[in-house]
C-alpha positions in Angstrom: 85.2 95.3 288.6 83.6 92.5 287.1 82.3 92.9 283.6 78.4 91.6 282.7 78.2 88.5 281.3 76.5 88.5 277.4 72.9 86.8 279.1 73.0 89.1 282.0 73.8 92.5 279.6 70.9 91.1 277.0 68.7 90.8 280.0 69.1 94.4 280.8 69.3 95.6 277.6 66.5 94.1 276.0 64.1 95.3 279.5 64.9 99.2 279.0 62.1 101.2 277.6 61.9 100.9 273.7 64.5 98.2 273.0 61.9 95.2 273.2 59.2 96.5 270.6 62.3 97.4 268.1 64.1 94.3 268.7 61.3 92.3 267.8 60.1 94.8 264.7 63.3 94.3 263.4 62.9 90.4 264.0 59.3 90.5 262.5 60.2 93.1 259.7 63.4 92.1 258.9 64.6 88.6 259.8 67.0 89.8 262.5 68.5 87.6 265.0 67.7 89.4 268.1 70.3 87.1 269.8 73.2 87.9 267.3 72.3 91.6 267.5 72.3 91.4 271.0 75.9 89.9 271.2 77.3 92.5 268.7 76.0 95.2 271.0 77.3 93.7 274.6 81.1 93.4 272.4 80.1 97.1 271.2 80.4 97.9 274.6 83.5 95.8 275.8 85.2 97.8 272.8 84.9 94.9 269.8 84.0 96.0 266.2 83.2 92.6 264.7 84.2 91.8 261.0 81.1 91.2 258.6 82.9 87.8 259.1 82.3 88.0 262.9 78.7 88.4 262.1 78.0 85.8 259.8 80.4 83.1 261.6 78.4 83.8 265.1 74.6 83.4 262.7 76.1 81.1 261.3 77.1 78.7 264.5 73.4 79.2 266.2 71.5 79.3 262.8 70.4 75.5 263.3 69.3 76.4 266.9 67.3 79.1 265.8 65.3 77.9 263.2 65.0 74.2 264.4 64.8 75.3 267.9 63.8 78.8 268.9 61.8 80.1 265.5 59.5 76.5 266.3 59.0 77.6 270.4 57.8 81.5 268.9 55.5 80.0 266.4 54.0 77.9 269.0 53.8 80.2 272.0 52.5 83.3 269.0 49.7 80.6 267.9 48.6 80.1 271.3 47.3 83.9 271.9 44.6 83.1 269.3 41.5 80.8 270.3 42.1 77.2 269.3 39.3 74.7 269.1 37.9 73.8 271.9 41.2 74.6 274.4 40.1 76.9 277.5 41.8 80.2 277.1 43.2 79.5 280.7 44.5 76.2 279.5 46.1 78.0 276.3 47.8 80.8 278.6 49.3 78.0 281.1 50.6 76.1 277.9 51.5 79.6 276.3 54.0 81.0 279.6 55.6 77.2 279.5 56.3 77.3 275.8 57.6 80.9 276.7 59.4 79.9 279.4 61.4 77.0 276.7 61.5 80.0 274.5 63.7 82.6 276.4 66.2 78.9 278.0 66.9 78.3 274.1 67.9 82.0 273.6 70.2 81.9 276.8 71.7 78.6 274.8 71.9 80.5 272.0 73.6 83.3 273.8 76.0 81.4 275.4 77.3 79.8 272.1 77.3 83.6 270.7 79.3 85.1 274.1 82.6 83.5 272.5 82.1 85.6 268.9 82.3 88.7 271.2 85.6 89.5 271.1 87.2 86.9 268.7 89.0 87.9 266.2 87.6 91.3 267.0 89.5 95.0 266.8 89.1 97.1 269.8 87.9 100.4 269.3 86.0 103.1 271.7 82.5 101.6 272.5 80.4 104.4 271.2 81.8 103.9 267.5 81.7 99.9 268.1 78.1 99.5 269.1 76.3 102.0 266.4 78.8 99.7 264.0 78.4 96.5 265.0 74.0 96.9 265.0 74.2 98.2 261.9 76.4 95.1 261.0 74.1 93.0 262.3 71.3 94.6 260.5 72.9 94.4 256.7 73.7 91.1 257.6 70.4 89.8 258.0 68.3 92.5 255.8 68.8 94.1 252.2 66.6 97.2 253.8 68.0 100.2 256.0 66.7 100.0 259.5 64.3 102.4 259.7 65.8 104.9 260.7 69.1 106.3 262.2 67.3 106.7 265.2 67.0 103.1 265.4 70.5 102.9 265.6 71.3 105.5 267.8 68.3 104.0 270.6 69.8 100.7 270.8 73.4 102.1 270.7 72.6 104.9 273.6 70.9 102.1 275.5 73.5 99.4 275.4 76.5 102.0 276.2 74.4 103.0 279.1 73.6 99.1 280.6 77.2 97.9 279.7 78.9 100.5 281.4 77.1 99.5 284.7 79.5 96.5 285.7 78.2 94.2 288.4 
């Protein structure tokens, strides 16, 4: 049985019902990398508990891309649901699904740098202590605040055990 690869997991991960609108909270709310968070969880599920240095070595290697690359592409494709001078609104949503389109091909990049921080390193431990660990990981590495609430947690952790133990 061949296990998901980290783009194809954070594909289906990030389309199940509830993930998107906290993913990007926490991104909005609290600076969280939705790609590193996304990594921690598909390792979670392979049976990785990454190190606080795990976390901050995999920010840290796409940290450049993300803020020279990927946090540009939202801005721009966020600015272009408003009206803007005298640009059509049909000429804004063409421009906006390109930009978007740019958007998610730098956060595969991204991921695909990330896939090697899954398991490097890493101690293997039963998947439904790793993933509720390694978000929450993710989380205090990126955010002095608590997420939320526990229930946070527990919905991205139930979610990714669920799409990472469906192997291709």
């Amino acid at each position: 049985m061949e296990e998901k690869s980290l783009q194809q997991f954070a594909l289906d991960l990030y389309s199940q019902e509830g993930i998107a609108p906290l993913c990007l909270a926490w991104q909005d709310q609290h600076s969280i990398d939705v790609t590193v968070l996304l990594m921690a969880a598909w390792a979670g599920t392979r049976g990785y508990r990454l190190s606080p240095a795990d976390i901050a070595a995999s920010s840290d290697a796409v940290a450049r891309w993300r803020s020279e690359i990927i946090a540009p592409l939202r801005a721009v494709r966020r600015r272009l649901k408003e009206p803007f001078g005298q640009v059509k609104p049909e000429e804004r949503t063409q421009l906006r699904e390109k930009v978007s389109a740019a958007e998610l091909d730098s956060e595969f990049i991204a991921l695909r740098i990330l896939g090697d921080f899954g398991t490097a390193e890493s101690t293997e431990i039963a998947p439904e202590t790793a993933v509720p660990e390694n978000v929450s990981a993710v989380f205090a590495h990126f955010s002095d605040d608590a997420p939320q609430s526990a229930g946070d947690v527990e919905l991205i952790a139930r979610t990714a055990l669920r799409v990472g133990n469906n192997p291709l």
